[in-house]
Structure formats: C-alpha cells, structure tokens
N, C-alpha and C positions, 0 to 999 in steps of 0.2 A: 869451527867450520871454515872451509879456505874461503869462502865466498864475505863471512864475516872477515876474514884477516884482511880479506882485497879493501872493503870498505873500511875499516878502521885507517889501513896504510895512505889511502885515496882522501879520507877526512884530514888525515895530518901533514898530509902534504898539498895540500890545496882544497882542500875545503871552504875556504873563504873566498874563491874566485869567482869572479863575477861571470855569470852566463851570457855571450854575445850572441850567440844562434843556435838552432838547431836544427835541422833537417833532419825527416823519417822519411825518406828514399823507398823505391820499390825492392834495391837490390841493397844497402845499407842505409843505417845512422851516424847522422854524423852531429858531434856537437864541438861550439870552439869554446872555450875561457878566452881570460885573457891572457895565460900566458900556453897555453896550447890546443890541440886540435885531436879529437880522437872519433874512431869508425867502431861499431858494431855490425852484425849483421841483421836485417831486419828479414824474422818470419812471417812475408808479407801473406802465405796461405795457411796462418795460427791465429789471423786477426780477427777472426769471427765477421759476418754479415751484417753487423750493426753499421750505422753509419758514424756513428760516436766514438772512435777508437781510442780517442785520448780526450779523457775530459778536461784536461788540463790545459788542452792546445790554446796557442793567443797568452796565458800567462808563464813563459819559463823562462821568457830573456828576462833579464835584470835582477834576478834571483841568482842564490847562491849555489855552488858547486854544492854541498853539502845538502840541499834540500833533494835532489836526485842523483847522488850515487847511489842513495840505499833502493834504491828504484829496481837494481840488479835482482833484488829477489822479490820480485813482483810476479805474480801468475799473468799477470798481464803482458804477454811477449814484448809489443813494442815498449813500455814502461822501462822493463829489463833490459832491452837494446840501450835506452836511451840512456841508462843507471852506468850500463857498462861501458860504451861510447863517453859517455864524462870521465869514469875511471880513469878510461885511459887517455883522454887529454889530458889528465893530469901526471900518467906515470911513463906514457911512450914518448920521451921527450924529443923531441929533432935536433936539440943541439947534442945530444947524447954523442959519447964515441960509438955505435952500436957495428957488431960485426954486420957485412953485406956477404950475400955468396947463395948458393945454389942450397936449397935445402936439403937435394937429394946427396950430395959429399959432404953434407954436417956429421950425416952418420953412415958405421961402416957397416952394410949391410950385404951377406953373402948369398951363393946360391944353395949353401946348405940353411940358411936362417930361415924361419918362421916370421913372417909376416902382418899386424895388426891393423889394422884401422877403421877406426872408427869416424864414421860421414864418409860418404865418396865423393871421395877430390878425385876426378876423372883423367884430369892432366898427371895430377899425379901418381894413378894406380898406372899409366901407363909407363912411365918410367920404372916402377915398382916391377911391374910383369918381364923389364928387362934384365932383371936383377935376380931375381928369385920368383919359384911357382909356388913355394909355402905361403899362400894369401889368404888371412882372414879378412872381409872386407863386412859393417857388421852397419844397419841405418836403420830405423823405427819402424818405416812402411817397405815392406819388399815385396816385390813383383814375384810371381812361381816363374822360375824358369829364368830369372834376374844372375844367378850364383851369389848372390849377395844370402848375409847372414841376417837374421832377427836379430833386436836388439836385446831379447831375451836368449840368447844364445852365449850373450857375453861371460856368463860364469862360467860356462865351460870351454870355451875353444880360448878366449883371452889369455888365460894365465899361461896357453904355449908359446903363446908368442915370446920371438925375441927383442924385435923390434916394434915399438907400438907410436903408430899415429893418431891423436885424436884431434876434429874439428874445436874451437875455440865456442862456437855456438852450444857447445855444451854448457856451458854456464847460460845461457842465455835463458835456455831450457831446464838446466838446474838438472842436469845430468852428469856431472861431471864425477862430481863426490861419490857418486855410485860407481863408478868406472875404475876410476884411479887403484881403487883397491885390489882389481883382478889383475893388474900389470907389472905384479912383485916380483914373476920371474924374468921379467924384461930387462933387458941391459939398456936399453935407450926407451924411451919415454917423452915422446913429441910433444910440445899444442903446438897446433899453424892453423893461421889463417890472420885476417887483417882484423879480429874480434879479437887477440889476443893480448892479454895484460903484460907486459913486461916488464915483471916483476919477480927475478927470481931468487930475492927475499922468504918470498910468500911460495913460492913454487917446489926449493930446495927440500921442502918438510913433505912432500908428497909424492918422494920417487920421480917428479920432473926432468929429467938432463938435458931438453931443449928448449926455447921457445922460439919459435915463427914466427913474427909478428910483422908489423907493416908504425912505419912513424911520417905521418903527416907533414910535408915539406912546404904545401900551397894550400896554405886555409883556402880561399876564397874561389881557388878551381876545385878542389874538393867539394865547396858545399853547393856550387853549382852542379859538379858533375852529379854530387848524391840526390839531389833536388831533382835532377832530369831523369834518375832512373838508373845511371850509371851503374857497372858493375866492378870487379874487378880489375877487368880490363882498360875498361875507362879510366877508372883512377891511378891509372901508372902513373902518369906525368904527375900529379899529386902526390903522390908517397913514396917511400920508399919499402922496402922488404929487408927484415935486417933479423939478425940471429943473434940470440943470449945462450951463450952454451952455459948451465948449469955446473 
C-alpha cells in the first residue's frame, strides 16, 4: 500500500528524531523535528464533538518521529494529520534543490483536454476555467445545483480525464489509494497542496508525474502562524511552494 511505502521510507530516514512541537491548527498541522518542519491539513469539521480530540495531547514532544508517523493511518483525522505532517518534516526538506514555479505551467493543459480534479481548490479551478471547459471537479459532500461531481462518480467520469488534479488531504482521509486507480488514461497526474509528501520514490509506482507541495523555510513563524489559525495564505512567508516533476 503507498501509504505503507510513505511510512517505512519516513521510518528510515528519520525515524529516530526527536519531536520539538506540534501544533493542530484550525486550518493546518504542523509538527518540527529536529532536523525539519512539516504541514498537514487539519479536518477541523471531521473531529467529532467530543471535547477529547487527542488523547495524547501534553505527551508527544520529546518522543520519537517514529512513534507518530504511523499515526497517517489513523481513523482518527487529526491523529492522521499529525502522522502525515511528521512524514513530511522528514521528507519535504528546505535545503533540498526543489523546482519553484506556478503549478498551472508544470503541465500542458489544452482546450481540447479533459479536465480532473479531485477537492476544490477554488483558486485553482479558476485558472482551470481559462484553459479548458472539459471540467471534472469531483468532493464528498455536494450541494444540488453546486456543478461539482459526487465522490461516487469517480469511476466513471475520472478515467476521461486527461489531466487529473488531486488534493493531498487524500491521504489524510485515506482516499487516495481508491483514486489513483481511475487515472490510467491520464497523461499527467497531480497531488498539490501543502499536505503533500515529496517523495517521488514512492509516488513514481502509482501513475504520479507531479507533486505540489509546499517545504517549510521558518519553523517558528509557521507554528505560530499554524497555532493562530492561520491558513494558506498566511503561511507564505513560511514556506515555500515547490514542484517534483516525476
């Protein structure tokens, strides 16, 4: 399973790191090691009513990487946020050469192409709409009268696609693996988002040719901004956005 290959790869390369923080955000998670800093997205309306989210909370500094990357395949959303967020302080490194550039010229997308995507990235379907009208745009919960797709729709409208985008918070949700399958007539094959592992080791074996991710430049403005609520936006000055073409 890819979600096992992430964590074997994240065990053997930092595994033994020592946990310095970690913040569960309203809009991300963030957690640092000691030798990096990595973001997940936090399904802050998947957390259930309880007021006990994390039983764990108060013991995860001074513990090893290794006790919570396998956390990624937890039913428990934030658990999994936090699994995956360590992952990838261990594999989105910021000294890395990693490409920087605009997502939407990574790939060549025309106005005869077929269009995928899975989660609405709203910035980005707007760009999309300038490009091409063949739009699959496909999320869990859909409004009547939204044009968005059921998530149960993916086996059949997916596989037209030529170009497929998928949110990163798929794994969070443990989504992923069911996805990837329908994208084999796809010429390109997205993840983006600041949840993504960059690692395309583990990515190459699954029809991947991109990843979008985001590498941690300022721990310490990070995990305040993640601390305050911060979203996206706010953590520019924090991260960067960087591209692994496959």
């Amino acid at each position: 399973m890819l979600i096992d290959e992430l964590i074997d790869l994240a065990l053997a390369k930092g595994g033994n790191e020592r946990v310095l923080d970690v913040r569960a955000g309203l809009g991300y998670t963030c957690v640092r090691l000691e030798q990096g800093c990595g973001l997940a997205y936090t399904f802050r309306h998947e957390l259930g009513g309880c007021c006990s989210v994390l039983g764990e909370a108060g013991s995860l500094i001074g513990r090893e990487a290794a006790d919570l990357i396998p956390w990624i395949k937890s039913q428990n959303r934030l658990k999994a946020a936090i699994g995956l967020a360590t992952i990838n302080a261990v594999l989105n490194d910021a000294g890395a050469d990693w490409d920087k550039g605009n997502v939407f010229k990574a790939f060549n997308l025309t106005k005869d192409d077929t269009f995928g995507m899975v989660g609405d990235f709203v910035p980005l379907l707007k760009q999309i709409k300038k490009m091409t009208n063949n739009i699959y745009v496909f999320e869990q919960e859909v409004e009547e009268g939204s044009g968005l797709y059921s998530s149960e729709d993916i086996p059949l409208y997916l596989p037209r696609c030529d170009v497929v985008v998928i949110t990163a918070t798929s794994l969070i949700n443990h989504t992923l693996e069911d996805i990837l399958p329908h994208c084999q007539n796809a010429r390109e094959v997205c993840l983006v988002g600041a949840s993504t592992p960059l690692s395309p080791e583990i990515f190459e074996k699954y029809n991947v040719s991109l990843l979008a991710g985001s590498v941690v430049t300022d721990p310490d403005l990070a995990l305040q901004i993640v601390s305050q609520g911060g979203g996206t936006g706010a953590l520019k000055p924090a991260m960067d956005h960087v591209l692994q073409r496959i």
